[in-house]
Every structure is written in structure tokens, then in C-alpha cells.
NUVOLO-106082 format. One record per residue (C-alpha): residue in one letter; x, y, z. Coordinates in pm, whole numbers, plus 50000, padded with zeros to 5 digits. Layout:
<rokols>
AXYZ...
</rokols>
This chain:
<rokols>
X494915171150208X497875149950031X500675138450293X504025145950182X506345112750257X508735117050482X512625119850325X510795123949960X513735131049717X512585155549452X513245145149067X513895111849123X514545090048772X511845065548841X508655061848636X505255074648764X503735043548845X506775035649095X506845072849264X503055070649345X504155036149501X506635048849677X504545078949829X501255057049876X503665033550071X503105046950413X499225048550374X498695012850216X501034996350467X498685011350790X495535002050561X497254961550493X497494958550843X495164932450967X492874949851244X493834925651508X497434942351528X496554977251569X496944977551904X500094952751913X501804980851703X501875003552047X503344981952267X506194985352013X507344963951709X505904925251761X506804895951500X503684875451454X505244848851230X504794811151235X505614783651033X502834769950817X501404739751011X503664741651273X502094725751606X502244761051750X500214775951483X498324751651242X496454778851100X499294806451071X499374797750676X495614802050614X495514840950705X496724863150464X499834881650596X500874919450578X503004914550260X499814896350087X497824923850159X500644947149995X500734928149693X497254931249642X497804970749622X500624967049319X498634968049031X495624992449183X498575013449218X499705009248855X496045016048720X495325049248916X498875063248873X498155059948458X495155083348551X497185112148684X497355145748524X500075163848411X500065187848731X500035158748951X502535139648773X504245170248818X503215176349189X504245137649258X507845142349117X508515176149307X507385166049643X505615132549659X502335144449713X498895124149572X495945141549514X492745131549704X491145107649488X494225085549459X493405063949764X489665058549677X490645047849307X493205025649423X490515009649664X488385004749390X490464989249147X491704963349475X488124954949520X487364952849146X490124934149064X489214909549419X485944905349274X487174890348915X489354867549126X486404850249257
</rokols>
């Protein structure tokens, strides 16, 4: 069942591929999240930053971070959001609701387009 986004604004004068952004926003930023910080995020927010080569954290700059992993949803995003219908170009506008298969395309594109990277 499609989550509605919280504070969605109805009719919004954005195109389609930045609404579905906006209203996948809350589900790809819980799936970007490295594993290893799930359960940092209940003891309340935690900053896990270091600077790249620091003598603190010499290998802070070799993991991907949060915002990498965002980035690497963008154009997924794009690509799936050019595949929706009418009705739920329609649906997304009214109340910022995705229909099922948007997450699984989007996954597949991100691992498609990982896999021509290589």
C-alpha cells in the first residue's frame, strides 16, 4: 500500500520526475542508510562525520556516506517516474502517493545502472 508523505501539498508546480522524488524521499533515505546506523538512529540523532584522513578516522573517506547513497537514487528516480501512468501521475500530484512497483523499479535501475559503472 503507497505511503502518503507527510505535509504533501496537493498541485504543486513541479514536474513529475521531482514530485516522485519528493514523495520517495522518506523511503530512499531509511533504505541509504548504511546498516551499521540503524540502531544509532534510536538513541537519537548521532553525527558520524570525520575528516578524510584525519588521524581519528583514516578510513572515514573510503565508505560511501548517506548523501552518496542518495545520489545514487537521482536518476533511478528520473527513469521510473517517466514510466508512470496517467492515473498515477495524477494520484502523485493529488496526494503524493507511488504505486507499488515504484520502489522495485527504482532498485533495479540503481543496480543496473551500478553494474555499467563497473
Amino acid at each position: 500500500m503507497p505511503r502518503r508523505p507527510r505535509d504533501w501539498v496537493p498541485d504543486q508546480d513541479l514536474t513529475i520526475s521531482r514530485l516522485a522524488w519528493l514523495a520517495a524521499f522518506p523511503e530512499l533515505h531509511r533504505r541509504a542508510l548504511p546498516w551499521w546506523r540503524v540502531p544509532f538512529q534510536a538513541a537519537g540523532p548521532v553525527r558520524l562525520t570525520h575528516v578524510s584522513g584525519s588521524r581519528y578516522a583514516p578510513w572515514a573517506g573510503a565508505w560511501p556516506t548517506t548523501s552518496d547513497r542518495m545520489a545514487s537514487y537521482a536518476d533511478p528516480v528520473d527513469t521510473a517516474a517517466a514510466r508512470l501512468s496517467t492515473d498515477e501521475q495524477t494520484a502523485l500530484r493529488d496526494s503524493g502517493t507511488l504505486p507499488d512497483w515504484f520502489f522495485d523499479a527504482v532498485e533495479k535501475e540503481r543496480k543496473a545502472e551500478r553494474r555499467s559503472q563497473r
